[in-house]
C-alpha positions as CSV (number, residue, x, y, z in Angstrom):
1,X,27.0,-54.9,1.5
2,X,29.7,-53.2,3.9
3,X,32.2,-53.9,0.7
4,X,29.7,-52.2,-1.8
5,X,29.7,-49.0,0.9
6,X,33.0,-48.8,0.5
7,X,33.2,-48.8,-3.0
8,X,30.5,-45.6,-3.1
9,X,32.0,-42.7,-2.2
10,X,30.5,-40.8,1.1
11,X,28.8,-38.0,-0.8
12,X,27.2,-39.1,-3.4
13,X,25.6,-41.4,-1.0
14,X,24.4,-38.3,0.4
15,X,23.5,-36.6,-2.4
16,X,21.5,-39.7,-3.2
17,X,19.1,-39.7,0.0
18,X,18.7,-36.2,-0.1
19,X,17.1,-36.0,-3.5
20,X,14.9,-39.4,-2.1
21,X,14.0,-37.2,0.8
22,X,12.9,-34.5,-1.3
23,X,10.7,-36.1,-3.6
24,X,9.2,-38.1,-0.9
25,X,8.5,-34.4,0.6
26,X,7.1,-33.5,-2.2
27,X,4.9,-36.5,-3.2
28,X,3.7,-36.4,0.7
29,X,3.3,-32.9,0.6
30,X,2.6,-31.6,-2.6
31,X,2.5,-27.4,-2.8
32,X,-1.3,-25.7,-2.2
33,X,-2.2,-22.7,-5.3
34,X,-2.0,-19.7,-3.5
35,X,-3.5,-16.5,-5.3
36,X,-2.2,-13.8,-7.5
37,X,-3.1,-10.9,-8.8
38,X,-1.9,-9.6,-12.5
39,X,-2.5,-6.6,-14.9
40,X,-1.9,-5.8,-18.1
41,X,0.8,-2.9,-19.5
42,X,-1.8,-0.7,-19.4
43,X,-3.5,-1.7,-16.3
44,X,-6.9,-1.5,-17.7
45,X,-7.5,-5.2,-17.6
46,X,-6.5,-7.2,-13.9
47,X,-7.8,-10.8,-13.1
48,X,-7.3,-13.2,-10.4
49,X,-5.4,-16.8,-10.5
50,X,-4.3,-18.9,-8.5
51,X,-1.1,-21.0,-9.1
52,X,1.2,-23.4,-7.4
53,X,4.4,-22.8,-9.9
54,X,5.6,-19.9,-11.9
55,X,5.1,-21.9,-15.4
56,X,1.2,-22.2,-14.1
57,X,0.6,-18.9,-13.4
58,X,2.0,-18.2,-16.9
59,X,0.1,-20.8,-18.7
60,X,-2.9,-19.4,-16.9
61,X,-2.1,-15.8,-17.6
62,X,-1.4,-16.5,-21.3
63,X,-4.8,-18.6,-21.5
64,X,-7.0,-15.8,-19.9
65,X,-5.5,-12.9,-21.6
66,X,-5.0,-14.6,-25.1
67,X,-0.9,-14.4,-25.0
68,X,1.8,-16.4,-27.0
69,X,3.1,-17.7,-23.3
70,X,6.8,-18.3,-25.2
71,X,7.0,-13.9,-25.1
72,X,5.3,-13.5,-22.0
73,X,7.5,-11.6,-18.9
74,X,6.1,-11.4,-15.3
75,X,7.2,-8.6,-13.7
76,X,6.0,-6.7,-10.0
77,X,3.5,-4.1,-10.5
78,X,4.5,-1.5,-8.0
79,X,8.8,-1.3,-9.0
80,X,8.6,-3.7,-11.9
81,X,11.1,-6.6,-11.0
82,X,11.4,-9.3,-13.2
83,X,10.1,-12.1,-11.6
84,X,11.7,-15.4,-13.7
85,X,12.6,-17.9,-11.3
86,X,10.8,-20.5,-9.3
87,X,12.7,-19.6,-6.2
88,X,11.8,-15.9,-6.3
89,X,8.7,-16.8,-7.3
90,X,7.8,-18.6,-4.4
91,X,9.4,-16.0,-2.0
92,X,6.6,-13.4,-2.7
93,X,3.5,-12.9,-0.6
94,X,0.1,-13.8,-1.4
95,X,-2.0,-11.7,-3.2
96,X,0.7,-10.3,-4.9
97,X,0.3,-7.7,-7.7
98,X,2.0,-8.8,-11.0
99,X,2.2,-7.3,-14.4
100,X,2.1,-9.0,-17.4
101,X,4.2,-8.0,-20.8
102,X,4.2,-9.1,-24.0
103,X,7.2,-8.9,-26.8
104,X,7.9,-4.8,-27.0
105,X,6.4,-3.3,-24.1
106,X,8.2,-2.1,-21.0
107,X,7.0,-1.5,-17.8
108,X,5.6,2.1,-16.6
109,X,5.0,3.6,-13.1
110,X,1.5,4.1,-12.3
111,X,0.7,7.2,-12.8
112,X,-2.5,7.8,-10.7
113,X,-0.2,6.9,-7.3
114,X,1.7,10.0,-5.9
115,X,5.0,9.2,-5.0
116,X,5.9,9.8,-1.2
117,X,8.3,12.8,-1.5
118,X,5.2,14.7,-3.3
119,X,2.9,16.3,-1.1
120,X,-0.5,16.7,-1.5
121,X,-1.9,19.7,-2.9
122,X,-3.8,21.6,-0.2
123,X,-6.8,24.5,-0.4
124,X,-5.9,27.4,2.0
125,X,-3.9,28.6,4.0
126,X,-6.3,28.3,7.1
127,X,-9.6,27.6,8.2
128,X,-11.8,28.8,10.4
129,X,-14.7,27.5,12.3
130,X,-16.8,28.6,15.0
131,X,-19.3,26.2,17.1
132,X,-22.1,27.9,19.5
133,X,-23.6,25.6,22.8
134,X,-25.5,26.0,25.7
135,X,-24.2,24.7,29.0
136,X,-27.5,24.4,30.2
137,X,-30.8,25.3,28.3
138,X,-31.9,28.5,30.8
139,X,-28.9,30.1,29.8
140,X,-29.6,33.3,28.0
141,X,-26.0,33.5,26.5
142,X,-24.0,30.1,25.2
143,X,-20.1,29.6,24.6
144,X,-18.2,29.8,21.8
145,X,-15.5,27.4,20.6
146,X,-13.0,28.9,18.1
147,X,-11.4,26.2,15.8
148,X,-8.4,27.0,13.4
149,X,-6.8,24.8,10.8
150,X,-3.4,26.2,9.3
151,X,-2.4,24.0,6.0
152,X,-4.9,21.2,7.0
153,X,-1.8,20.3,9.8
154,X,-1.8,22.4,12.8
155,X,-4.7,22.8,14.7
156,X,-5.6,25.4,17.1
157,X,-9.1,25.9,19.8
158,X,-10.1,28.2,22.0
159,X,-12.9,27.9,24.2
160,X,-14.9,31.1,25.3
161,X,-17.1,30.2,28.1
162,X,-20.0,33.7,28.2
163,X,-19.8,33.0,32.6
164,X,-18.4,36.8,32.8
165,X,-21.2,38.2,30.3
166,X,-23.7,36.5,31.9
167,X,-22.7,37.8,35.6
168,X,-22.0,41.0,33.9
169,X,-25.4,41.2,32.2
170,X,-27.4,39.6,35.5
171,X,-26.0,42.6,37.2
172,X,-27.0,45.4,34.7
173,X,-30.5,44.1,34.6
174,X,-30.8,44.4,38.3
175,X,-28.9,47.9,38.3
176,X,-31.7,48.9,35.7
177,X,-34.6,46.6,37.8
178,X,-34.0,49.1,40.7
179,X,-33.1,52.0,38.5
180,X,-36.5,51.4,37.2
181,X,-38.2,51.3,40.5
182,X,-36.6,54.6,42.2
183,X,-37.8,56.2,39.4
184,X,-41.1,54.2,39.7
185,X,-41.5,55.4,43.4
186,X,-40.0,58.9,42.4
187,X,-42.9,59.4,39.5
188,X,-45.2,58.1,42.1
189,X,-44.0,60.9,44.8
190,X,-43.9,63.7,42.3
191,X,-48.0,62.6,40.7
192,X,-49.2,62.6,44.4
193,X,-47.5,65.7,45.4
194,X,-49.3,68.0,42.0
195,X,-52.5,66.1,42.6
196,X,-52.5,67.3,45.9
197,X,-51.2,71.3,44.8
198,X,-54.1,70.8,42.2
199,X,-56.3,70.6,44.9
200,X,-55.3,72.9,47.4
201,X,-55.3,75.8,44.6
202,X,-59.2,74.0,43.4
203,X,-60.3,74.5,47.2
204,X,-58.8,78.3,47.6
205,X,-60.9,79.7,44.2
């Protein structure tokens, strides 16, 4: 036996229990499906699948969709990267998006996704909103909050809180209260005072 190690050279031994362990990994441990997404060129048609190899996921795709699997290419939906070995293959993520294409066709961006140096197309300029509130229900006048939006970024509030106007206001209604009464007691004066000339001139005749 020691003779025959000899004879063998030292790598090939190891070359030889490295494939053994690897097939006893994978006997022992054989690979779980994981799922997948793919779509058609047009992206009108998508299914589901779940596959533990890139040559299932084909023969899956080409049985579900009614494709010849021999012209069938896989590549990623969102940058369309051909996806044709087993090693990338198993490199992706779950759930990942693929797209399906037959002899001819070529892959095309989607067209419905805005790219990220695009931006959005916005209303108005600003906007303008105004929100009335009581701070407590006796209160005769409320606050007022002042909301602007400029290009649906910046956002500016003011708060106006009515305390001043209603100090202001609770004084003029007193000012008129005892406005109201001088002249009250003044009308009162003035009436007493031509009743009683009334009378005076009634008695002389």
């Amino acid at each position: 036996m020691e003779y025959a190690k000899t004879l063998v050279p030292t790598s090939l031994m190891r070359s030889v229990s490295t494939v053994q362990t690897s097939l006893a990994q994978r006997m022992l441990n054989p690979p779980q499906p994981r799922p997948y997404r793919v779509c058609t060129q047009s992206r009108q048609r998508r299914k589901g699948f779940t596959a533990t190899s890139l040559g299932d996921l084909m023969d899956k795709v080409a049985s579900s969709f009614l494709m010849t699997c021999h012209f069938l290419m896989l590549v990623l939906e969102d940058d369309g990267t051909v996806v044709d070995t087993e090693a990338f293959f198993q490199s992706l993520p779950t759930n990942t998006l693929f797209m399906v294409l037959e002899q001819g066709e070529v892959w095309t961006p989607n067209k419905q996704v805005l790219p990220s140096f695009r931006q959005p197309r916005r209303n108005g300029i600003a906007k303008l909103s105004f929100h009335l509130y009581k701070l407590n229900a006796q209160d005769f006048l409320g606050c007022l909050t002042v909301k602007a939006t400029f290009y649906e970024i910046y956002t500016l509030s003011y708060d106006i809180k009515c305390t001043r106007a209603k100090y202001f206001l609770k004084s003029l209604l007193r000012c008129f209260m005892y406005m109201a009464r001088v002249a009250g007691q003044v009308l009162l004066c003035g009436s007493t005072q031509v009743l009683r000339y009334i009378g005076e001139e009634e008695c002389c005749s």
